[in-house]
C-alpha positions in Angstrom: 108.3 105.8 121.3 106.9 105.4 118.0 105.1 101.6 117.9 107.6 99.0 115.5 104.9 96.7 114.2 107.6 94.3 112.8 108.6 94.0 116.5 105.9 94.7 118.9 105.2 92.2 121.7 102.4 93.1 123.6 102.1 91.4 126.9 98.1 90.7 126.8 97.4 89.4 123.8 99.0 88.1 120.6 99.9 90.5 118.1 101.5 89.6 114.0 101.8 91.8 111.5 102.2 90.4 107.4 101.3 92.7 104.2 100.1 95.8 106.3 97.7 93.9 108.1 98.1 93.8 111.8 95.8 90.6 113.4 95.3 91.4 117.5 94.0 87.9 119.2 92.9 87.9 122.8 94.0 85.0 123.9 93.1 83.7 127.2 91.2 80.5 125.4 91.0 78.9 128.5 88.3 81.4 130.1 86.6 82.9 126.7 89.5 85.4 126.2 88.3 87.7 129.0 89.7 91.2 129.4 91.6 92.3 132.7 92.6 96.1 133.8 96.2 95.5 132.1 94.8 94.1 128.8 91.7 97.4 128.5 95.1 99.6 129.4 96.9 97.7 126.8 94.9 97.8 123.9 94.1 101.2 124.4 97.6 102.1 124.5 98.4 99.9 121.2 95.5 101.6 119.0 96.4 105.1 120.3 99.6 104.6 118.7 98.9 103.1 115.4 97.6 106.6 114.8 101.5 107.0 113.8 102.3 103.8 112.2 101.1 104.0 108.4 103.0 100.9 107.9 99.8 99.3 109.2 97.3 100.2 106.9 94.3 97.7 108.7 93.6 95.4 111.9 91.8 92.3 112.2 91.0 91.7 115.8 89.8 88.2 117.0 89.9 85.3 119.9 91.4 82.4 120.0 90.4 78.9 120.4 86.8 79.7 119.2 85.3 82.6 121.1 85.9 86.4 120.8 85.4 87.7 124.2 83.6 87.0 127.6 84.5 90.7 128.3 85.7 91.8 131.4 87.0 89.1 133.9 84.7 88.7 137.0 87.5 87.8 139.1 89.9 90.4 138.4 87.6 93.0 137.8 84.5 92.9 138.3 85.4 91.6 142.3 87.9 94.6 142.6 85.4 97.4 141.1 82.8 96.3 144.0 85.6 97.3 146.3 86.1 100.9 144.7 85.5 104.3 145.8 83.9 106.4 143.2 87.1 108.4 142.3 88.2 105.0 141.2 85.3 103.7 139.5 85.5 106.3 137.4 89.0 106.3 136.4 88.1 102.4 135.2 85.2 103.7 133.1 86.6 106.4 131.8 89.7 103.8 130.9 87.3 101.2 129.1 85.9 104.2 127.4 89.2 105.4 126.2 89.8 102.1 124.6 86.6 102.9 122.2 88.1 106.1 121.5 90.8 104.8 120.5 89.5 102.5 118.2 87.3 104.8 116.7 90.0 107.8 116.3 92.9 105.1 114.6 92.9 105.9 110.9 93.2 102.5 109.9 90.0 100.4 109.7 89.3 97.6 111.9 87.7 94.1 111.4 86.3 92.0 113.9 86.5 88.9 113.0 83.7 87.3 115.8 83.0 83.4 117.2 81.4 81.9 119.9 80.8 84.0 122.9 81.3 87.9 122.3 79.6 89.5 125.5 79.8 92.7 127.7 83.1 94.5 126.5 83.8 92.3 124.2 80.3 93.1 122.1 81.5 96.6 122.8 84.5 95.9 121.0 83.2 94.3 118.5 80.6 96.8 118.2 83.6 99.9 117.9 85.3 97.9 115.1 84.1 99.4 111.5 83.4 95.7 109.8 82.2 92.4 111.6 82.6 88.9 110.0 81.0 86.6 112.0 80.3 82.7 112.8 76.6 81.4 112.9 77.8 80.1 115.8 78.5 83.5 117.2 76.5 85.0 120.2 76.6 88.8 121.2 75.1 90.6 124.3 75.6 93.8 126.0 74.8 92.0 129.1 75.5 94.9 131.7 72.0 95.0 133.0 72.7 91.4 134.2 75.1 92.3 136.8 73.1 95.0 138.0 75.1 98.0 135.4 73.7 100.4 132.9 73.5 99.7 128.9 74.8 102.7 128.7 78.6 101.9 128.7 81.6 102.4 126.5 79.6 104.1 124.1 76.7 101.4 123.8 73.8 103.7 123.6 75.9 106.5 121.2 77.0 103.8 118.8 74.6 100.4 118.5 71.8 102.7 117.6 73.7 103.8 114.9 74.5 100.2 113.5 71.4 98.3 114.4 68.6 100.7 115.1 67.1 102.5 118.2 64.3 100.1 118.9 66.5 96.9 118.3 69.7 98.7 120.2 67.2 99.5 123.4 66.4 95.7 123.9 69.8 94.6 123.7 70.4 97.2 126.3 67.7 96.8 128.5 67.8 92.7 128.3 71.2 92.1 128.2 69.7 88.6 126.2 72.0 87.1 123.5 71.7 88.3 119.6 71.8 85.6 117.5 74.2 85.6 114.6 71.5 85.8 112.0 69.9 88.3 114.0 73.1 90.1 113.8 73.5 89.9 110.1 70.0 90.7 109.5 70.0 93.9 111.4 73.3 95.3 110.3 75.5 94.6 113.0 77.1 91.2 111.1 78.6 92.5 107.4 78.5 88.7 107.2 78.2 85.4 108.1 81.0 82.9 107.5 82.0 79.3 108.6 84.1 78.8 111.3 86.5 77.0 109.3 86.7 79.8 107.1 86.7 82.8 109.5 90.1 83.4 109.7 90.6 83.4 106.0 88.0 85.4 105.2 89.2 88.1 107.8 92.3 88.0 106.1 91.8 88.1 102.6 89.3 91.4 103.5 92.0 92.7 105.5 94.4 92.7 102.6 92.5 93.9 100.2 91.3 96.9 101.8 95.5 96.9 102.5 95.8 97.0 98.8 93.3 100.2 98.3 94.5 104.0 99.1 95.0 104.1 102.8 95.0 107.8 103.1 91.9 107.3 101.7 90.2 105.1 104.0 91.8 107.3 106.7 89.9 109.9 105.6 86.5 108.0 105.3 86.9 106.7 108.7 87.2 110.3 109.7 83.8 111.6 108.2 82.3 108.5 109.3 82.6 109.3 112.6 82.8 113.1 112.6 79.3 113.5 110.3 77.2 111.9 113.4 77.1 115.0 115.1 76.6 117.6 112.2 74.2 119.2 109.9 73.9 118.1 106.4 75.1 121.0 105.0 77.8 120.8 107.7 78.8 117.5 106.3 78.5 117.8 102.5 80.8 120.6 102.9 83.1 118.6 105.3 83.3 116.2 102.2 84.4 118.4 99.8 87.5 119.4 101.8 88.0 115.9 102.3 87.4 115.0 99.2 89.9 117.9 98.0 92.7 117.2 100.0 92.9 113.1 98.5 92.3 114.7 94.8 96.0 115.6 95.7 97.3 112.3 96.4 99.6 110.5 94.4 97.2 107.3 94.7 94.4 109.0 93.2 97.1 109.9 89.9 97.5 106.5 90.2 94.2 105.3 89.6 93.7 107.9 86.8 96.8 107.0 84.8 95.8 102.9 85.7 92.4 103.4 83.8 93.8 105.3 80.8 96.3 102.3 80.9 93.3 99.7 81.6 95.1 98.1 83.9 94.5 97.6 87.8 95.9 100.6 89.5 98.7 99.8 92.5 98.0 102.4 95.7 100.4 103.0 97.8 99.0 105.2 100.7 100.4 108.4 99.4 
């Protein structure tokens, strides 16, 4: 059953939905909006779907009451998972994993719009979105080598590398210590840093104006973002033209054309 965003009530977190942006809030304020088996399953489930819902053209994903995520709940998971056998250890981790997957293979982009404490999976969330906004009061840490784990989870050591750097990306890891938010900004991980106050406004007004520009579009770029890590140059300049081809027959990009003979602001509408 194809997701309704007008009308989708998730259990696990909060969910709205105004001018093509859909906001997802984690929203357990009372314990730094930790996740639990049923809200990973959740959210995976949710941006596995929105791969069919072009109604939602982007997603702004936050916490309430002034944090982002704790990451997974120490009580109701991390207790549980040190009474697992391996078959289902690895059912959890491949889970988790999926979640990033999903994230990643949605067409519409996602902001994470990040305060206060933003640790274990949720860093990794944060980290799978495509653009961060973030408090100075924000704090992030991939801080699995503090409860005895790997940094090597949910993608961490495939995908911080590739925002922050290899040298910066193995501290983290290896530490688990707290980046800084102007550590963050300064080494790519942060697009930006904003007030609290203004956090929510500013996710919003990005969010709706990347809603305003060809969706197919973006689609597309989130695509080659992610499918160009793994490829030759050649591989990927050639990947682009066919991209590149197949939105030259859009109506959006007709759109644009017949806007700037106009001189006016062109009006896209995802097709």
């Amino acid at each position: 059953m194809t997701l309704n965003p007008n009308e989708y009530a998730p259990v696990h977190f909060r969910w709205s939905f105004e001018d093509g942006v859909a906001t997802v809030t984690l929203n357990r304020p009372e314990r730094k909006n930790p996740l639990t088996f049923e809200s990973y399953a959740e959210l995976r489930d949710t941006f596995r779907q929105l791969v069919y819902v072009p109604e939602v053209k982007v997603v702004v994903i936050a916490g309430a009451g002034g944090n982002f995520s704790s990451g997974g709940d120490v009580h109701e998971i991390i207790g549980p998972l040190t009474e697992m056998e391996m078959p289902g250890l690895l059912a959890f981790t491949r889970m988790t994993g999926d979640l990033v997957k999903a994230m990643r293979a949605c067409p519409q982009p996602i902001i994470a719009a990040l305060d206060g404490v933003c640790v274990g999976a949720g860093a990794i969330l944060a980290m799978a979105s495509d653009i961060r906004l973030a408090t100075p009061e924000t704090k992030t840490a991939f801080l699995f080598t503090r409860v005895g784990l790997a940094g090597c989870d949910m993608g961490a050591c495939a995908i911080l590398p590739r925002i922050i750097g290899q040298g910066r990306a193995s501290e983290l890891l290896f530490s688990g210590r707290a980046m800084t938010a102007e550590e963050g900004e300064r080494w790519g991980f942060h697009n930006r840093l904003v007030s609290a106050d203004n956090l929510v406004d500013e996710a919003a007004t990005l969010a709706r104006g990347l809603a305003s520009g060809p969706t197919f579009a973006h689609g597309i770029t989130k695509t080659q973002l992610n499918t160009e890590w793994a490829v030759s140059l050649d591989t990927a300049i050639e990947m682009e033209a066919q991209a590149q081809a197949i939105c030259m027959t859009t109506k959006d990009f007709r759109r644009a054309f017949e806007a700037f003979a106009a001189k006016r602001q062109p009006e896209f509408e995802g097709d």
